[in-house]
Every structure is written in C-alpha cells, then in structure tokens.
C-alpha positions, 0 to 999 in steps of 0.5 A: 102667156108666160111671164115674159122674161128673160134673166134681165127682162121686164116681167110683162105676162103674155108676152113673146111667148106663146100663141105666136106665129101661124099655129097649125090646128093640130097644135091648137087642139087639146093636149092630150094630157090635158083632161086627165091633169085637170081633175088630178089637180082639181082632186088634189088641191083647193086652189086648183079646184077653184082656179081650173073651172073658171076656164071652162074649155080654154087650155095651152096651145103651142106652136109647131115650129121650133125655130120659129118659137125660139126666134120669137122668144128672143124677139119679145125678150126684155121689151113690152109686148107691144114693142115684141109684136112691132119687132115680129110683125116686121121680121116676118114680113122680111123673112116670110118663111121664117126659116134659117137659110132665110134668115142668114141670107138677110144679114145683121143689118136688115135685121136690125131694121126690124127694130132688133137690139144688135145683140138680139140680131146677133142672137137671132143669126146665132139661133139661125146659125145653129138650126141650119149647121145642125149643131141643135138635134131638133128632130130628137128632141121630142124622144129626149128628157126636158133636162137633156133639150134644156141643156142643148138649147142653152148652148145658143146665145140668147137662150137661158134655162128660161126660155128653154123651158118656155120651148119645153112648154109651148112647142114639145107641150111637155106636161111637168115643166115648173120654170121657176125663173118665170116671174108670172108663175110665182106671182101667181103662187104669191097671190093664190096661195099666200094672199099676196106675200112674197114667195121664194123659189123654196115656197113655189117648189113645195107648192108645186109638189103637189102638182105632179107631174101635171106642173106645166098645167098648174103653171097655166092656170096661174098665169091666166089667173093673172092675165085672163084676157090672153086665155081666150085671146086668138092666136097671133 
C-alpha cells in the first residue's frame, strides 16, 4: 500500500509492504482505532471528508509476523512489484516457515537463487542474525514509543527510518505514524491538496497537523487515492 521505497528506491505504490504473507484473521480485522480516526478526520478536514467515504468499509490490515514483515520489506526494496512477489514467491518456498534459524541455516547462496541482490542477501541474513541472537527486543516493542522501535530496527542493515515506519504501520498498527520519506504519502498530499504541485516535506508536516493523532489513517486514504486497486485487493 505504501509507496514502495527505500532511500534509493523506485517509487512503486503497493508494493513489499503491505497485505503480505499469510496474514491471520485477527490481524485482518478492523483497528480498533480505526472507526472513531475516520470521523475525526471526516470532522475535521474537507479532503478527508470526501476522500474517506469513497472506501466504504475497506481499512489497513497488518501482518502479524514481525520477522516476516521486515524480510519482506527488504525484499520489495528498489524492484517493481512484479519482481518483489517473484523474489517472495521463491523465498518462501525455500524457507516455508520463514523463520530466522530457517533462514541462516539456508545460507547466502540459496538465498541468492531467489533472485536476491548479494546486498539484500546479506540483508536479509543480517535481519535473521538479529531476531535469532535477540540483539532486536521484538516482544517489547509493542510497550515501546514509535521512536524508541524506530531506533532499534534501524540498527539492522537494510532498514532505514522508512522502512521502520512502514513496520510501525503495517505490524504494530500504530495510529499516528506520518513517513515523510514515503513518496506515495506526499504525492498524494500533491494531488489532493494543492491540485498536483510539488510538495515539501514542510507542506505535508502542516497538512498533517491536522490529522492528529490519526496520521497513520490519513496517510492510508491518500495512498489509496492513488492506487484504489489495492485497497480491495486479497491479501498475498
């Protein structure tokens, strides 16, 4: 759903992010927040108030793994989505649980048959290397702020701000994450609020202002005002 990219990424809107893996129904079920943000920011703001109803009931959905979100998040760095769901696709069928020991025990080669970069393998052996020394406190990031997991998970080689926001977002379900490095949030700020313009990240700060603490939703509706297919599309 978000804009799928990393600092030095293609910007590609729905991709390697969310609605991946084999998501449980929990995680598929409404936040709880999610009724009481949308009239807020139906209240609250004009664009939001026309933007929101064109959705009906559709609404963010996370997945419940966070080794697996991250690992794919890396995955679908800087490559089409075409070419990310190539690259899962295999990955999971190499390693079907998809866990750290899994993932080490296969080795940089087998992962690199997958269709991997060597850096995303190195990446992704990193990020495995992390969960399984317990160097990440995993079971306490949902008790810790967003800039406290920000500043752990940016510790992994591969993860930037970005795609730890994208983690805030699409596995803690956090509700006020505004991920200014996400191209598809400010062009959708670009195009709903000042009729195609280029934006500046000070532009979308003031904007967003008016979301609080409901940013996270705000941002959602934007990315599907961009990319409505993948609002109503089934989870991968």
């Amino acid at each position: 759903m978000a804009a799928n990219k990393d600092k030095a990424g293609a910007t590609t809107p729905g991709a390697g992010v969310a609605d991946q893996g084999s998501a449980n129904s929990d995680m598929l079920s409404v936040p709880a927040y999610w009724a009481e943000a949308k009239l807020e920011l139906m209240q609250r703001d004009r664009i939001m108030n026309k933007l929101i109803p064109q959705f009906g009931d559709l609404h963010l959905r996370g997945h419940p793994d966070p080794f697996t979100t991250l690992a794919r998040s890396i995955v679908g760095q800087q490559v089409t989505p075409k070419a990310a769901d190539a690259a899962w696709d295999k990955l999971l069928a190499l390693c079907p649980k998809l866990a750290p020991s899994q993932v080490i025990k296969v080795g940089a080669a087998e992962l690199a048959s997958c269709g991997l970069s060597k850096r995303k393998t190195e990446y992704i052996l990193d990020l495995a290397d992390h969960f399984k020394a317990r160097r990440v406190h995993a079971d306490l990031w949902s008790q810790m702020d967003d800039e406290a997991v920000i500043a752990e998970l940016v510790q992994i080689r591969g993860i930037t701000r970005w795609t730890a926001e994208m983690f805030l977002i699409f596995n803690l379900l956090r509700p006020n994450v505004l991920p200014l490095d996400d191209p598809g949030l400010i062009q959708g700020i670009s195009q709903n609020y000042f009729s195609g313009e280029p934006v500046s990240r000070s532009d979308a700060r003031e904007v967003s202002a008016n979301w609080e603490p409901w940013r996270t939703v705000a941002t959602w509706y934007l990315w599907r005002s961009l990319d409505p297919i993948a609002a109503s599309g089934t989870v991968k």
